[in-house]
C-alpha positions in Angstrom: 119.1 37.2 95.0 115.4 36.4 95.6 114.5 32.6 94.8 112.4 31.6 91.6 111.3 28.1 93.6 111.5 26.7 96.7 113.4 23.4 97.5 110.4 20.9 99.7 110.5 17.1 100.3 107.5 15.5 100.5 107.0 14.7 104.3 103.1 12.7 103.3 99.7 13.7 102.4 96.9 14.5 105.1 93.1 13.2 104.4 91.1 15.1 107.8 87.5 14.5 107.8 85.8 17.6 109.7 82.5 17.3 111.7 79.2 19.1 110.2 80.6 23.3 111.1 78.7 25.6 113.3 78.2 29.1 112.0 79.2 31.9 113.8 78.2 34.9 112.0 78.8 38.2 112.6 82.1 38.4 114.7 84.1 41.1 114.3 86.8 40.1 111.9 84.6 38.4 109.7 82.3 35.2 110.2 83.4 31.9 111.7 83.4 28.0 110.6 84.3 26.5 113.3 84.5 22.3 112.7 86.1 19.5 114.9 88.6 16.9 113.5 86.1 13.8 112.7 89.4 11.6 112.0 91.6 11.4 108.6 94.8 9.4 107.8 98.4 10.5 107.3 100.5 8.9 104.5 103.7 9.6 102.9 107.6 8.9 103.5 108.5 10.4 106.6 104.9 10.1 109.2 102.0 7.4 108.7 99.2 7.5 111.0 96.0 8.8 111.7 94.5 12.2 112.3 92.6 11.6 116.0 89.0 12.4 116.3 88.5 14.3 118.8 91.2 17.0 119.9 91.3 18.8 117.0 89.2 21.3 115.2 89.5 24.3 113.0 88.2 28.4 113.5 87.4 29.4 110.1 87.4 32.9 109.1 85.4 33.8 106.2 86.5 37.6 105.1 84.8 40.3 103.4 86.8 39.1 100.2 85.3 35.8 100.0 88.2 34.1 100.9 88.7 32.3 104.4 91.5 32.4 106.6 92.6 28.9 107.8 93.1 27.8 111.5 93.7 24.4 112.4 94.8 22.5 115.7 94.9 18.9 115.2 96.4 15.8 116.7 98.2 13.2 114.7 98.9 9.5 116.5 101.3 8.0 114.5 101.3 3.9 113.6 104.0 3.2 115.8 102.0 4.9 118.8 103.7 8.6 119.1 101.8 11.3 118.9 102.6 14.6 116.9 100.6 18.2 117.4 100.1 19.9 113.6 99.2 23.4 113.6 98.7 25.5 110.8 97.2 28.7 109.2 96.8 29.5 105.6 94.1 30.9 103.4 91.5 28.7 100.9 90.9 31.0 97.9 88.1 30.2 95.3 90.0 30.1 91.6 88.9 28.3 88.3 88.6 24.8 88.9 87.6 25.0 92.5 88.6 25.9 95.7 92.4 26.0 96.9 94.1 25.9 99.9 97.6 27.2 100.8 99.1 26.1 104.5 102.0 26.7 106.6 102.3 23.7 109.1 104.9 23.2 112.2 104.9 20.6 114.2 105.2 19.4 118.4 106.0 16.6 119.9 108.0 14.7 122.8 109.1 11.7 121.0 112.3 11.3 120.5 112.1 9.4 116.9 110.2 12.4 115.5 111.6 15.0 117.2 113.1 16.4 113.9 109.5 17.5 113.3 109.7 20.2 115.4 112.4 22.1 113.6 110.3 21.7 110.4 108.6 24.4 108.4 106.5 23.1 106.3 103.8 23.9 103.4 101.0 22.3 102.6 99.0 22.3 99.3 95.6 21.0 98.9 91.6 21.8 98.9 88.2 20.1 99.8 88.2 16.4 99.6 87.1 13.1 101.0 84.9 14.2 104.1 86.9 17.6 105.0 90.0 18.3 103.3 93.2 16.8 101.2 96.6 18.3 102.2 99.8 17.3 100.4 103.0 18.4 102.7 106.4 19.4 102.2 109.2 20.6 104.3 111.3 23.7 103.2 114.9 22.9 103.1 
C-alpha cells in the first residue's frame, strides 16, 4: 500500500553562504551556475558545526523549464572537530511565494561517532536565504 506521508526526524537545519556564481551559458544540457561554498553553519539535534569555505561548491543547471537542477558537494566540520562530506541533488522550482528547493542528501565520513550518517537518506527542504541558501534536514526512517 503506497504511503500518504513519510516518517523524517529532524537531523538540523543548514545556512550555506555561496560565493558570487559564474555563468556558464550555453552547455548542452542547459546553462550552469556554478558557486563555491563561502561558509554557513549547521544546527539541529543530531550534527552542529559549520559548512567549510572552501571545498565545496555547487553546478547549477538551469533547464529549458525554468527550473534548476541542484548539485552540491560540500564539507561540513563539525564542533567537536570531525568532519562529514554532504552531497546532494534536488531541483529549486519557482511557485507562489518564492522560490523552493527540494533535496536528497547522503552523507560520508570516517569518524566513528557519526558514522551512522552514512546509512542516512535524508531530505532536505528549504529555498534562498541568508547569503546562499536555508536547508531544513530530515532523515527517512
Amino acid at each position: 500500500m503506497p504511503l500518504e506521508a513519510l516518517p523524517v526526524e529532524f537531523l538540523f537545519r543548514l545556512d550555506a553562504a555561496a560565493e558570487k556564481p559564474v555563468r556558464l551559458d550555453g552547455a548542452p544540457h542547459g546553462s550552469r551556475l556554478i558557486m563555491g561554498v563561502a561558509g554557513g553553519s549547521v544546527a539541529g539535534p543530531a550534527l552542529n558545526g559549520r559548512c567549510l569555505a572552501g571545498p565545496g561548491s555547487e553546478w547549477a543547471t538551469i533547464r529549458s523549464d525554468g527550473s534548476i537542477k541542484v548539485d552540491v558537494r560540500l564539507l561540513i566540520g563539525t564542533d567537536d572537530g570531525a568532519h562529514v562530506g554532504m552531497f546532494y541533488g534536488g531541483v529549486m522550482t519557482r511557485e507562489e511565494g518564492g522560490p523552493r528547493i527540494r533535496t536528497a542528501p547522503v552523507f560520508e565520513t570516517g569518524d566513528e561517532r557519526y558514522a551512522w550518517l552514512n546509512q542516512v537518506q535524508a531530505i532536505g527542504l528549504g529555498g534562498p536565504g541568508g547569503l546562499g541558501v536555508v536547508y531544513d534536514v530530515y532523515r527517512v526512517l
